[in-house]
C-alpha positions in Angstrom: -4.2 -20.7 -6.0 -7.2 -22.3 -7.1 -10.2 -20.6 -8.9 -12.5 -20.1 -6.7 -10.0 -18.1 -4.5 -11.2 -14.3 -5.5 -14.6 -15.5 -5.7 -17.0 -12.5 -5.3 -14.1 -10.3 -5.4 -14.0 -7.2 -8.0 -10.9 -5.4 -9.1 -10.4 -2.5 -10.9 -7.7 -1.8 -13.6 -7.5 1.9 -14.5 -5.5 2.3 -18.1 -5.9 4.4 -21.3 -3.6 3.8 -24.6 -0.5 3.3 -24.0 -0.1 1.1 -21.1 2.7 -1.8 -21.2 0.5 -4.8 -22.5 1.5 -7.8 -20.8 1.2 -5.7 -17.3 -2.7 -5.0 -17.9 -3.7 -8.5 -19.9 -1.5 -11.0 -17.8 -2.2 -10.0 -14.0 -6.1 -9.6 -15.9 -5.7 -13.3 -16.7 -4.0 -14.5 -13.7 -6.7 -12.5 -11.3 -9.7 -13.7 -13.3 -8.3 -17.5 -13.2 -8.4 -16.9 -9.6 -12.2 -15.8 -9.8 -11.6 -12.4 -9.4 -14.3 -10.3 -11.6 -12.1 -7.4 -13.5 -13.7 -4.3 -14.9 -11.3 -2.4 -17.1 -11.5 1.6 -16.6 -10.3 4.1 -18.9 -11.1 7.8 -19.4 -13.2 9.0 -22.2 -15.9 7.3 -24.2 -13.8 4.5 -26.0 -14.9 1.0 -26.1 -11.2 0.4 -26.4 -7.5 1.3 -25.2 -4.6 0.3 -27.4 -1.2 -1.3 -25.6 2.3 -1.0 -26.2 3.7 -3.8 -27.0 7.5 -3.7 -26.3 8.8 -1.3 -29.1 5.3 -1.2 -30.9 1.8 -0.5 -30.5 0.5 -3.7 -29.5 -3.4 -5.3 -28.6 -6.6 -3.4 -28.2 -8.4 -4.1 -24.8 -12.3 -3.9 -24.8 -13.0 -1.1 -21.9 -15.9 -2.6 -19.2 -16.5 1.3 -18.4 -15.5 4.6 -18.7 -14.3 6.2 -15.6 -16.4 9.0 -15.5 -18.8 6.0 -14.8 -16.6 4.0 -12.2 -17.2 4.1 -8.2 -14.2 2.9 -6.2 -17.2 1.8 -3.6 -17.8 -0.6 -6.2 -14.5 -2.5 -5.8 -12.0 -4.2 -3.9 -8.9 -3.2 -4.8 -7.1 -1.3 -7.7 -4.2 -2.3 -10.6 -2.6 0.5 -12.5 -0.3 -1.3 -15.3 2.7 0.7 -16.5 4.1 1.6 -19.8 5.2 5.0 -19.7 2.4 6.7 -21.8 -0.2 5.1 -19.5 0.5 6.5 -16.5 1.9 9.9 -17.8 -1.3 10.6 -18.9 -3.5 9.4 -16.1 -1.6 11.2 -13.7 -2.5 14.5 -15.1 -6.5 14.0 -15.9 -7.9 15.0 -12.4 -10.6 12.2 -12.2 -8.1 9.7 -12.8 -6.1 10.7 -9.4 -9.2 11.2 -7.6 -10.3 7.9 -8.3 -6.9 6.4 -7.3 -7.3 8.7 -3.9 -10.8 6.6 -3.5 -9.0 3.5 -2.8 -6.9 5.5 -0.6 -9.4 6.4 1.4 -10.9 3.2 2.0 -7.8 1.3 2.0 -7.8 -1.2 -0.3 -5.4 -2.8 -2.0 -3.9 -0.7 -4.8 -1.6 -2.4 -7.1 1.2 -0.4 -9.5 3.7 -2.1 -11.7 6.5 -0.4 -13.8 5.8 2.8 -14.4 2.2 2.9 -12.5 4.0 4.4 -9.2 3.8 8.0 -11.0 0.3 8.2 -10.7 0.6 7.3 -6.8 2.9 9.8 -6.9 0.4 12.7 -8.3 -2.8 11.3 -6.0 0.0 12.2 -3.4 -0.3 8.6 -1.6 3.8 8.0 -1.9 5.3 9.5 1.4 6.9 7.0 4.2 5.9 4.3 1.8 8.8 1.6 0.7 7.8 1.3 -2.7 9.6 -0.3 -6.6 8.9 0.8 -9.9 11.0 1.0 -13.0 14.0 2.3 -12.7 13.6 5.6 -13.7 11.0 6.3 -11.1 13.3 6.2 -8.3 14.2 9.6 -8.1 10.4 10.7 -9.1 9.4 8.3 -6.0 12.2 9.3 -3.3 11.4 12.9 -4.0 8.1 12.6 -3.3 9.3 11.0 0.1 8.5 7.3 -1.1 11.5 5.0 0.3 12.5 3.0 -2.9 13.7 -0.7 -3.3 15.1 -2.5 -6.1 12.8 -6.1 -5.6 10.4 -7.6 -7.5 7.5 -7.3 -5.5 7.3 -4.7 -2.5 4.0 -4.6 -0.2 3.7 -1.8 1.8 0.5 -1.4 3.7 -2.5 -1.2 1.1 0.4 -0.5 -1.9 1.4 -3.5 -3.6 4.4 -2.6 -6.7 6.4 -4.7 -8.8 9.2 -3.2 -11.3 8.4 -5.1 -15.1 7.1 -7.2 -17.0 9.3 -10.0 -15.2 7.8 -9.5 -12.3 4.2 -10.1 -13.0 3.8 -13.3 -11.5 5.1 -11.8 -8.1 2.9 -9.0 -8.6 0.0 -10.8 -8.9 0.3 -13.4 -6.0 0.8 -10.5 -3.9 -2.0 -8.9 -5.1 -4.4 -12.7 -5.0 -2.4 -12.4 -1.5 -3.9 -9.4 0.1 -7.4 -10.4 -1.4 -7.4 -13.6 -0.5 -6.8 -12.9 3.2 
């Protein structure tokens, strides 16, 4: 992909502390070098969210704006990076889902790695869909009526999901992929 590819195109990545680091900052990296314009979105008033790194707290990430604040109008399509903090705790702030339901709505692209498929699971978007996550999901995802996969990337309609770290490079071609086209 060159850089001009996502040119014009804005993506949203909705995180708070906790999520897996190199599943926020790389695809962030790898969607900007393809001209994409990210905005990270967390809940609350901080100007930053702190990342688990591995076994340890790991960067902080600058917030672009809060969610109370964010429009999914106002973008193309979503990321939600894992970790397992992350997600557990957007899944149970209401705006959070809501905003996830957004892209829903409008069908665009939404994007979950790792552990990410548990907020899909809460906005209730994960029935009839052939989804991956980290392993542990698959029981959360197939009894919420999600059909679950062990592959590195899976693409499903609007729902793009990837299962680690590993598989960011995957994840983010897919998601360059659905933009691009």
């Amino acid at each position: 992909m060159n850089q001009s590819t996502l040119n014009g195109r804005k993506i949203a990545v909705l995180a708070t502390d906790g999520f897996e680091q190199s599943e926020l900052t790389e695809p962030k990296r790898l969607l900007e070098q393809a001209g994409a314009q990210v905005t990270v979105i967390a809940p609350g008033d901080s100007a930053q969210i702190t990342g688990w790194n591995l076994k340890n707290w790991g960067d902080k990430v600058k917030v672009d704006q809060p969610l109370s604040q964010a429009n999914a109008d106002a973008f193309d399509a979503l990321v939600l990076p894992g970790g397992v903090m992350n997600p557990d705790k957007l899944r149970q702030i209401p705006e959070a889902v809501a905003f996830v339901r957004a892209f829903s709505k409008s069908s665009k692209p939404i994007a979950a790695i790792c552990h990410g498929p548990w907020t899909l699971i809460d906005a209730g978007l994960v029935k009839g869909r052939k989804l991956t996550s980290w392993p542990s999901l698959r029981k959360d995802l197939e009894n919420a009526g999600a059909q679950w996969v062990d592959e590195e990337v899976v693409a499903d309609g609007q729902f793009i999901t990837s299962r680690k770290p590993d598989d960011i490079p995957a994840f983010t071609s897919a998601v360059i992929e659905a933009l691009a086209a």
